[in-house]
C-alpha positions in Angstrom: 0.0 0.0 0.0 3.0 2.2 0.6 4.2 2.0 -2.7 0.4 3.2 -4.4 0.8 6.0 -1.9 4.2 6.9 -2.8 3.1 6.2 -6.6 -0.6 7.6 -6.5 -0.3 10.4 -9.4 0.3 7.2 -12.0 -0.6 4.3 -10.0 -3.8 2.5 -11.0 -4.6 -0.7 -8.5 -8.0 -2.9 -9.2 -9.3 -5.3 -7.0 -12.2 -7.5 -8.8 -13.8 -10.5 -7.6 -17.4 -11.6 -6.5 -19.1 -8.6 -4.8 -19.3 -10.3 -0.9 -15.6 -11.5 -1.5 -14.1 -8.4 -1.8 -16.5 -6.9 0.6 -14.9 -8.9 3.4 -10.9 -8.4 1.8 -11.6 -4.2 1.7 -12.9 -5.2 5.1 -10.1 -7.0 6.5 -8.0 -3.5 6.8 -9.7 -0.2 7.7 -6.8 1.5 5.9 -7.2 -0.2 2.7 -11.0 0.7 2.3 -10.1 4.5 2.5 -7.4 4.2 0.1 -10.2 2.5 -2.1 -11.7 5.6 -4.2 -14.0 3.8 -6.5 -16.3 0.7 -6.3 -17.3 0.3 -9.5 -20.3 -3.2 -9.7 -21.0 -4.9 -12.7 -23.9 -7.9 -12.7 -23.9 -11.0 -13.8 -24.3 -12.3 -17.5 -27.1 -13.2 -18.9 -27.9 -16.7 -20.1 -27.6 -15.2 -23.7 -24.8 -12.9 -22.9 -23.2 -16.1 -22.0 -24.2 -18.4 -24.9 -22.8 -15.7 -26.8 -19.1 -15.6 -24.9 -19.5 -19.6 -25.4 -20.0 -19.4 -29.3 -17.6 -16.5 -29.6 -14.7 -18.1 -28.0 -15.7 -21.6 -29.7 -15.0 -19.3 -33.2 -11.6 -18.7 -32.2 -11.3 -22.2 -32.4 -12.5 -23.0 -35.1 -15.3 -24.1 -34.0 -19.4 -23.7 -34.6 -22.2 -24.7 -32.1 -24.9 -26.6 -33.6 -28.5 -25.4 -32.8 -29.1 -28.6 -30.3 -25.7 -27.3 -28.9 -27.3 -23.6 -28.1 -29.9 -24.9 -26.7 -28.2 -27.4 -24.4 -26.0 -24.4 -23.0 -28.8 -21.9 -22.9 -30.4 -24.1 -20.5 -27.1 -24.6 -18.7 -26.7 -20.8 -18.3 -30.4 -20.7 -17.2 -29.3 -23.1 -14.3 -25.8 -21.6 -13.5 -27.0 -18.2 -13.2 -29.1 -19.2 -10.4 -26.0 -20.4 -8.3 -24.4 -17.8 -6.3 -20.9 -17.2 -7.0 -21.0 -19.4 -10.4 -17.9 -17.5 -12.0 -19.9 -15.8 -14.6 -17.5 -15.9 -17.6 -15.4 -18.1 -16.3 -18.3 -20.6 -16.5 -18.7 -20.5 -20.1 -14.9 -21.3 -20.6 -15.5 -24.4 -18.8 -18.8 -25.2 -20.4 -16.6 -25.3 -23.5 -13.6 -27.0 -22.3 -16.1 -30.0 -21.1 -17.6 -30.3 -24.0 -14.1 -30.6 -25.9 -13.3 -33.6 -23.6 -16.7 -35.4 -24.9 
């Protein structure tokens, strides 16, 4: 923290995470939170935002979805969504690297 003091004119430092996660780090240190300027929240995807990461990052493989396949992970996203904490993005990634592995 010193050195984002020392550095603060051209220092940029961001924390992200799940919302109650970094909740309890800014916590953890009543110095941190006041160096903390900005909270800045963004929600959760969608179940089509999310079918659309999935068949975007499948087209940088080289690969398409076919419509069975949409469906099968628009239902999928319609579950995952529902979970707390379920990684957002990150869950779509996976959702395609399982289905490589089938």
């Amino acid at each position: 923290m010193q050195e984002t003091e020392n550095h603060r004119e051209d220092t940029i430092v961001i924390f992200a995470g799940c919302p109650d996660k970094t909740e309890q780090f800014l916590n953890k240190n009543p110095g941190l939170r006041s160096r903390v300027a900005f909270h800045v929240a963004f929600p959760d995807y969608t179940p089509d935002e999310l079918l659309e990461i999935l068949k975007l990052m499948a087209k940088k493989q080289s690969m398409k979805l076919e419509p069975a396949a949409e469906d099968a992970a628009r239902a999928v996203f319609r579950n995952a969504v529902t979970i707390p904490d379920f990684s957002n993005g990150r869950f779509a990634r996976n959702v395609l690297e399982q289905a490589e592995k089938i």
